[in-house]
C-alpha positions as a LaTeX table, in Angstrom:
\begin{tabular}{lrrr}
\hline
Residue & $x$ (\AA) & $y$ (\AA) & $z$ (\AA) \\
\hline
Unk1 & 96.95 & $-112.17$ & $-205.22$ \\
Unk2 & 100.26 & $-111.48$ & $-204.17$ \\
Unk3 & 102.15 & $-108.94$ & $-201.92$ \\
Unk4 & 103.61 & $-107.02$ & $-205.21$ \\
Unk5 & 100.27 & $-106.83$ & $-206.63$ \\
Unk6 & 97.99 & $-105.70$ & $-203.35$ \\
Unk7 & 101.10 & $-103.06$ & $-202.46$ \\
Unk8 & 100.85 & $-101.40$ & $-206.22$ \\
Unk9 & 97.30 & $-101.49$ & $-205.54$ \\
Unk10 & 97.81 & $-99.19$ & $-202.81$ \\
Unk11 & 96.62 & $-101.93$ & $-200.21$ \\
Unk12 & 98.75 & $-103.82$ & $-198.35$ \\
Unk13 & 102.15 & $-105.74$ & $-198.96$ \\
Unk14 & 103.09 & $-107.18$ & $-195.68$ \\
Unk15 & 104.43 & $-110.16$ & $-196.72$ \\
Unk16 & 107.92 & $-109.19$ & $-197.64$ \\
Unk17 & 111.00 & $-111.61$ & $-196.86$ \\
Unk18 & 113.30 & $-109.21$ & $-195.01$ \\
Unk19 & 113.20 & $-109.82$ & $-191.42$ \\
Unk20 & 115.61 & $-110.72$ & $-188.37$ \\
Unk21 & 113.85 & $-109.38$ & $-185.05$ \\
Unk22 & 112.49 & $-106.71$ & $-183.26$ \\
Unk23 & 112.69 & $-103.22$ & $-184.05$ \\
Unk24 & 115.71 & $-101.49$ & $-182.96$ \\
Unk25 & 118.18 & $-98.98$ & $-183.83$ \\
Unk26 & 120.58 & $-100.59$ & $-185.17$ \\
Unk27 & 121.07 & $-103.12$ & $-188.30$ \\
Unk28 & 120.81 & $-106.09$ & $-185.89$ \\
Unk29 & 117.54 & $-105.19$ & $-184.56$ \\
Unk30 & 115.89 & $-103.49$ & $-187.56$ \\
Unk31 & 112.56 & $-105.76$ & $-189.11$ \\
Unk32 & 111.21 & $-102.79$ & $-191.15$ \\
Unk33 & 107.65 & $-104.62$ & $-190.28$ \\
Unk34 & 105.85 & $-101.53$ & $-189.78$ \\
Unk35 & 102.11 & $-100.82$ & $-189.10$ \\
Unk36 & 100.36 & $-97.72$ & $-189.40$ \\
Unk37 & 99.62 & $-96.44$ & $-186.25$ \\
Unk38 & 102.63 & $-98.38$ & $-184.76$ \\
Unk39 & 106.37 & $-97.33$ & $-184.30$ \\
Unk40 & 108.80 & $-96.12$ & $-186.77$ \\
Unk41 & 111.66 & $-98.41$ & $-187.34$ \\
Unk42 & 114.87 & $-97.51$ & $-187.44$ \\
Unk43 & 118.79 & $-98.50$ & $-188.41$ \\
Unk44 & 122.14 & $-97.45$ & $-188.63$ \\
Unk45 & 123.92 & $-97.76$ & $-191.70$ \\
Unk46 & 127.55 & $-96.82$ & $-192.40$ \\
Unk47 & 126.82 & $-92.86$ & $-192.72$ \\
Unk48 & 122.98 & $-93.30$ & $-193.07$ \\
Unk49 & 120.41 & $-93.79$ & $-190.61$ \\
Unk50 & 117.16 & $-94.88$ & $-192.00$ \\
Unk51 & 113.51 & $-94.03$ & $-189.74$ \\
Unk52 & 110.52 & $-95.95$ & $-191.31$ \\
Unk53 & 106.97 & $-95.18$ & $-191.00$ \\
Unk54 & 103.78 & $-96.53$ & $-192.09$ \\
Unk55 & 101.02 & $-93.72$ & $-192.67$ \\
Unk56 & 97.55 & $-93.61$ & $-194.40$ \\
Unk57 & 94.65 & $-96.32$ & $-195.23$ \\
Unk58 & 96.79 & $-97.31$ & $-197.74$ \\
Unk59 & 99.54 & $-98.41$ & $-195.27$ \\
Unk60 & 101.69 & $-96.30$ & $-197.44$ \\
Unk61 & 105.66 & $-96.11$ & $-196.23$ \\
Unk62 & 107.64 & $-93.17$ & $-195.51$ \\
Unk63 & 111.49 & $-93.10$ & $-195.25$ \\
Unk64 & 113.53 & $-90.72$ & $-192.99$ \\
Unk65 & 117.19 & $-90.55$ & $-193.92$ \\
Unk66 & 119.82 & $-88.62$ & $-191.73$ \\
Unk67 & 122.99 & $-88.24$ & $-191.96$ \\
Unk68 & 124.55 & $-88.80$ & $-188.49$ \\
Unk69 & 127.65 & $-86.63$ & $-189.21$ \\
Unk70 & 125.86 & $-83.58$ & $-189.92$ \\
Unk71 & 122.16 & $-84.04$ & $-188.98$ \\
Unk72 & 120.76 & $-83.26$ & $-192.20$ \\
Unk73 & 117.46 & $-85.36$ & $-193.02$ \\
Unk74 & 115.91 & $-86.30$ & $-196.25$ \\
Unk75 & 112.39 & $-87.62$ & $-196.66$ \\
Unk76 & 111.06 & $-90.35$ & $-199.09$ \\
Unk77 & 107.59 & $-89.82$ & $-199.67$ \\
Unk78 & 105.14 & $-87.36$ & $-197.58$ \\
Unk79 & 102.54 & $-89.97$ & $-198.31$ \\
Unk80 & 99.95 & $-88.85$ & $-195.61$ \\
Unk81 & 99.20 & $-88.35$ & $-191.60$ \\
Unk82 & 101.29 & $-85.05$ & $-191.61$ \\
Unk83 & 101.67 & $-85.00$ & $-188.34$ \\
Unk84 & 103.22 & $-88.20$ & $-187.46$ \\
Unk85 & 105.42 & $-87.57$ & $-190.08$ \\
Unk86 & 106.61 & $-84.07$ & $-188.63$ \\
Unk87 & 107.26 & $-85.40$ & $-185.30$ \\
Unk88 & 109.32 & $-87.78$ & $-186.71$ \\
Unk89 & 111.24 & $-85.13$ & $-188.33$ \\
Unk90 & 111.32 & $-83.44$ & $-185.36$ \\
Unk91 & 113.43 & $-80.03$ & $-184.26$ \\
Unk92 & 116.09 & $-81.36$ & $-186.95$ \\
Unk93 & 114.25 & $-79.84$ & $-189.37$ \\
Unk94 & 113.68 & $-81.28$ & $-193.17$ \\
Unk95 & 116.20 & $-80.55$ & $-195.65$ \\
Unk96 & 115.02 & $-82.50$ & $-198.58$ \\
Unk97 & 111.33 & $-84.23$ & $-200.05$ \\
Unk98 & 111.74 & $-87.06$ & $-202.69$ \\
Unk99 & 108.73 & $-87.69$ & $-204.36$ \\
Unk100 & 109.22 & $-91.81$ & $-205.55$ \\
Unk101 & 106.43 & $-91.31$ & $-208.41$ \\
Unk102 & 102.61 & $-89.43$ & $-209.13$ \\
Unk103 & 100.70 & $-91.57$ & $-207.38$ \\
Unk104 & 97.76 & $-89.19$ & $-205.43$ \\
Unk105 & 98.31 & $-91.71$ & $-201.95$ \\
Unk106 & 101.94 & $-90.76$ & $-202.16$ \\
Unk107 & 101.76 & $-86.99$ & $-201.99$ \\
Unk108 & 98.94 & $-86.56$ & $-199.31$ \\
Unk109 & 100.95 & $-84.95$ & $-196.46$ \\
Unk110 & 103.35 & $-83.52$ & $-199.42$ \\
Unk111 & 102.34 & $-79.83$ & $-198.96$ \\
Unk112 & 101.87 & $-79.64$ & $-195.41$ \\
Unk113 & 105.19 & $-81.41$ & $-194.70$ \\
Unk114 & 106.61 & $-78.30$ & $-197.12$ \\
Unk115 & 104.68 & $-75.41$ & $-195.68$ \\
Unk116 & 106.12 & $-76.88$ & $-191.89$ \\
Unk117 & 109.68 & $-77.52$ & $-192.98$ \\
Unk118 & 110.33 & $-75.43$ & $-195.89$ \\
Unk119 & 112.18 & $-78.54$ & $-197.24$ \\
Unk120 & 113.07 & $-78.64$ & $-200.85$ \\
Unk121 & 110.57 & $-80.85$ & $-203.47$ \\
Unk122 & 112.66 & $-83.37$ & $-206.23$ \\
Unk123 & 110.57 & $-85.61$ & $-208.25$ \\
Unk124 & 111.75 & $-87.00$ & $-211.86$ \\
Unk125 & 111.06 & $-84.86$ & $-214.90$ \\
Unk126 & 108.28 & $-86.98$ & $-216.27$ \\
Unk127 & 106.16 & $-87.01$ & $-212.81$ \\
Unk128 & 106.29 & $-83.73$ & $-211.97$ \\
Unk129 & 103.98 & $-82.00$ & $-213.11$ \\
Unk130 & 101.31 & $-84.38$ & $-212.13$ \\
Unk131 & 102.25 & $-83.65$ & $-208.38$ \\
Unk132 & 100.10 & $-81.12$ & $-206.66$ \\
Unk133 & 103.28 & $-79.61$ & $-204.90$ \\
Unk134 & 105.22 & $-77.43$ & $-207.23$ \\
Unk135 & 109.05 & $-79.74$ & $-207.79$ \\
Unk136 & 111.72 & $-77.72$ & $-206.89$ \\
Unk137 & 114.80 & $-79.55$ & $-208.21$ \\
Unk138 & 114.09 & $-82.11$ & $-211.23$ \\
Unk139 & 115.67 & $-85.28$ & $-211.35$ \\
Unk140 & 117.12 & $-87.60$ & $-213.84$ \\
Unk141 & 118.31 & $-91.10$ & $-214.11$ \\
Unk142 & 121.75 & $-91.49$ & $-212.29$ \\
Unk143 & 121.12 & $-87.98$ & $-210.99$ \\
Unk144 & 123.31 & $-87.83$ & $-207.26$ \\
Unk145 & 121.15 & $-86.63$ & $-204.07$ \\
Unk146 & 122.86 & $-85.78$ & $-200.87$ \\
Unk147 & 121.57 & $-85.89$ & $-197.50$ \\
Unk148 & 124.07 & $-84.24$ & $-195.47$ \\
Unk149 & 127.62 & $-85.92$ & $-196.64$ \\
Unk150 & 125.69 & $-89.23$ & $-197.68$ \\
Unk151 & 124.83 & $-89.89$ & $-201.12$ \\
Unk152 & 121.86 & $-91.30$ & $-203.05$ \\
Unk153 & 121.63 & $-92.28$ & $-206.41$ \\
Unk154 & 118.20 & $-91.74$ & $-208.29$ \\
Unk155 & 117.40 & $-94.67$ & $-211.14$ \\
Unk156 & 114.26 & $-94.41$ & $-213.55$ \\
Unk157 & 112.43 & $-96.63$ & $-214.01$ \\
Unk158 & 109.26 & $-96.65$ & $-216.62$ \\
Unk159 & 106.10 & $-98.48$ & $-216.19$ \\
Unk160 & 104.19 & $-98.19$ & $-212.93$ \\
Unk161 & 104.39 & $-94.50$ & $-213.93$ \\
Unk162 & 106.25 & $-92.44$ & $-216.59$ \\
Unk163 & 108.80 & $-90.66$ & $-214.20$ \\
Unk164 & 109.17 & $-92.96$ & $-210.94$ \\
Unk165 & 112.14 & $-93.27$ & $-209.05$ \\
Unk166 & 114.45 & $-95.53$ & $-206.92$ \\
Unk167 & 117.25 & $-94.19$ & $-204.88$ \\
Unk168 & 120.25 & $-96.22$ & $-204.18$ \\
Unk169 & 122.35 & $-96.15$ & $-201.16$ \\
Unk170 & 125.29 & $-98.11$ & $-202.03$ \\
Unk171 & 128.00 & $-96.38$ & $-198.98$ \\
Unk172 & 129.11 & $-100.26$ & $-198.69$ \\
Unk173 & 129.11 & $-101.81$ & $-202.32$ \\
Unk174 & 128.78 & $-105.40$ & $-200.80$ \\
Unk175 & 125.77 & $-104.49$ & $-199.03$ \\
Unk176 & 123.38 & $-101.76$ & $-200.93$ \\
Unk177 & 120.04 & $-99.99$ & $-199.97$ \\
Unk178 & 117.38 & $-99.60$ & $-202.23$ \\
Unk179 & 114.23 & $-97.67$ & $-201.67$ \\
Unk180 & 111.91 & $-98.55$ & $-204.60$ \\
Unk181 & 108.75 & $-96.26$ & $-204.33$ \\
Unk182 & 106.30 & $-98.61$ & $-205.83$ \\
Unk183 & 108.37 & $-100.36$ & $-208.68$ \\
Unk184 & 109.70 & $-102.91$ & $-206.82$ \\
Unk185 & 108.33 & $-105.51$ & $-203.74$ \\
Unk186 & 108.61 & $-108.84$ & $-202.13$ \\
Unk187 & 106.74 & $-111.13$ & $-204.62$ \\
Unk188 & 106.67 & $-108.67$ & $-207.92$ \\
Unk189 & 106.86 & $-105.61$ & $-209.49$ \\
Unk190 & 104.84 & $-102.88$ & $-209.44$ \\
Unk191 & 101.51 & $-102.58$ & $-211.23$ \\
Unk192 & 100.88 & $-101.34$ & $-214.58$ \\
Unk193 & 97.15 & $-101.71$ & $-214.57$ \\
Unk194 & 96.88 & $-104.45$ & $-217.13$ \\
Unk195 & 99.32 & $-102.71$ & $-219.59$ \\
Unk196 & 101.43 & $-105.41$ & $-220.99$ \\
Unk197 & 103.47 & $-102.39$ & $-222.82$ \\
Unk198 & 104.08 & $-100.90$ & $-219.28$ \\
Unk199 & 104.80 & $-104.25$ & $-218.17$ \\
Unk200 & 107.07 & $-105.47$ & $-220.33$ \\
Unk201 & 109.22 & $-101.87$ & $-219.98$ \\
Unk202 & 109.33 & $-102.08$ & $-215.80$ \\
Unk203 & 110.21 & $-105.63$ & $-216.50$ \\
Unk204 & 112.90 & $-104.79$ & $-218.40$ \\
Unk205 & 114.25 & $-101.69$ & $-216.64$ \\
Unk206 & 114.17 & $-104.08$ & $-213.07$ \\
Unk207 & 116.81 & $-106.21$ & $-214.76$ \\
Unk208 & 119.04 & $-103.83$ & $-216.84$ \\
Unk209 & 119.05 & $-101.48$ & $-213.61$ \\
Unk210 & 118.51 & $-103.65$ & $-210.66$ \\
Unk211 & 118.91 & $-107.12$ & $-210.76$ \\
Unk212 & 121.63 & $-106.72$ & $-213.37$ \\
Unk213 & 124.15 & $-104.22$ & $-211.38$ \\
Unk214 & 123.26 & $-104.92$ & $-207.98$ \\
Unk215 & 123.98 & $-108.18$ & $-205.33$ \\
Unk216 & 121.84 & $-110.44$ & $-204.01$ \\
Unk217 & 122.75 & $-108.41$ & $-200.42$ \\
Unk218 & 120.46 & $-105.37$ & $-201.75$ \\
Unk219 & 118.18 & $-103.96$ & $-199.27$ \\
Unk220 & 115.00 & $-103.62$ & $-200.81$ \\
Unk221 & 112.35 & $-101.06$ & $-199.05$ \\
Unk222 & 109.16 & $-100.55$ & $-200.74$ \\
Unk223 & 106.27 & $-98.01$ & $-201.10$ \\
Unk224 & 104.05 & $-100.10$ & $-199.15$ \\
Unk225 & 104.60 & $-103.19$ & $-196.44$ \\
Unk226 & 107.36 & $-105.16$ & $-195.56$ \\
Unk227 & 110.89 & $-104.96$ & $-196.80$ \\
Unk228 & 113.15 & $-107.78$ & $-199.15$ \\
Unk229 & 116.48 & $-108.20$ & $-200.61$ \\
Unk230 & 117.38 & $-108.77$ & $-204.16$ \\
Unk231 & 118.35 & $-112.11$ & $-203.53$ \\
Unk232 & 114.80 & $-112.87$ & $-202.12$ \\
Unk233 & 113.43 & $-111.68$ & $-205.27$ \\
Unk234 & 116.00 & $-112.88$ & $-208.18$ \\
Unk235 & 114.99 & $-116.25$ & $-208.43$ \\
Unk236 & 111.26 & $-115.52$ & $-209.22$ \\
Unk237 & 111.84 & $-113.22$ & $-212.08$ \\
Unk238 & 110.96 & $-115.52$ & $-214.86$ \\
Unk239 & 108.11 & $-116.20$ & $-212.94$ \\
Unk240 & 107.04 & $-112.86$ & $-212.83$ \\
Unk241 & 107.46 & $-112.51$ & $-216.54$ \\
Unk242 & 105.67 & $-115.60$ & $-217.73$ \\
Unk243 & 102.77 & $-114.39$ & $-215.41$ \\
Unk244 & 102.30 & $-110.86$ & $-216.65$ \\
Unk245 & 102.06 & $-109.11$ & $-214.17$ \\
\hline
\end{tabular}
């Protein structure tokens, strides 16, 4: 079984291709090869810094994004242990939740995190209102989200769910970041639970919206495990199709 299909499973995806040392906080030193119970990770980007965290016993991930300039700090995914991920937030306080998709081991800490913080909830339209925290601010594809003067860019995309979403960081053009909820790892897509409908449509919205637009440099950082980049992942698409899954 591979790392795409154990991650969707809410398991495990460790396996991922993006790695270049210890952690760090900078690009240089970043691995993004958390565990839970071990350290966040963190790097600078141009006008981003991104904080990752692995939380839950489904080694779910959790993404911190602050803008440097202003302090501001978005979150991707209260997936569970509430407290680690308020002392990551720390006295900064929480301006912003993004909700990547439905899913019950994404959402775990989701209320607590909200009650603490009194950030604001955004989920897509078609998610929603299977999230046990009331969405504040509904998103759309290509809908912009800010995080202090840094913007993210939310893309739909059908099939592991009805309404999950990616967020793209693209600052630098030549050198994207991608955080993919549960759509997207190192070694597949997400799963659709033996729908070949589903499939097919995640399959299809990967390559119109991701593989299609984007360069091989693209970031990848999942909903569970390790991290990739597009170009780690392009040449096994056909793969992925003839497979199924």
């Amino acid at each position: 079984m591979s790392d795409a299909r154990e991650a969707a499973d809410s398991t495990s995806g460790n396996g991922g291709n993006g790695g270049n040392g210890g952690n760090g906080g900078n690009g240089a030193g970043y691995t993004g090869q958390v565990t839970v119970g071990g350290p966040a990770d963190t790097r600078a980007l141009p006008g981003l810094t991104v904080t990752k965290v692995a939380v839950g016993p489904m080694n779910n991930n959790a993404y911190l994004l602050r803008c440097p300039t202003t302090g501001e700090q978005l979150l991707v995914d209260a997936a569970n242990e509430a407290d680690t991920l308020l002392a990551l937030i720390g006295d900064a306080g929480l301006a912003t939740v993004v909700t990547s998709h439905r899913h019950a081991d994404h959402v775990q800490a989701l209320a607590e995190v909200v009650g603490a913080t009194g950030a604001t909830t955004l989920a897509h339209a078609d998610d929603a209102p299977a999230i046990p925290v009331p969405t504040a601010r509904i998103v759309h594809d290509g809908d912009e989200i800010t995080v202090g003067r840094a913007t993210l860019r939310a893309i739909h995309l059908v099939g592991h769910t009805p309404g999950s979403v990616a967020l793209l960081y693209d600052a630098d053009p030549a050198a994207p970041h991608l955080f993919t909820g549960d759509c997207l790892f190192p070694g597949g897509p997400g799963n659709t639970f033996g729908d070949a409908t589903a499939f097919t449509t995640l399959m299809d919205d990967l390559e119109e919206k991701i593989f299609g637009p984007l360069p091989d440099s693209t970031w990848i950082y999942p909903g569970h495990g390790w991290d990739s980049t597009i170009g780690a992942e392009r040449p096994h698409l056909a793969e992925w199709r003839a497979r199924g899954w």
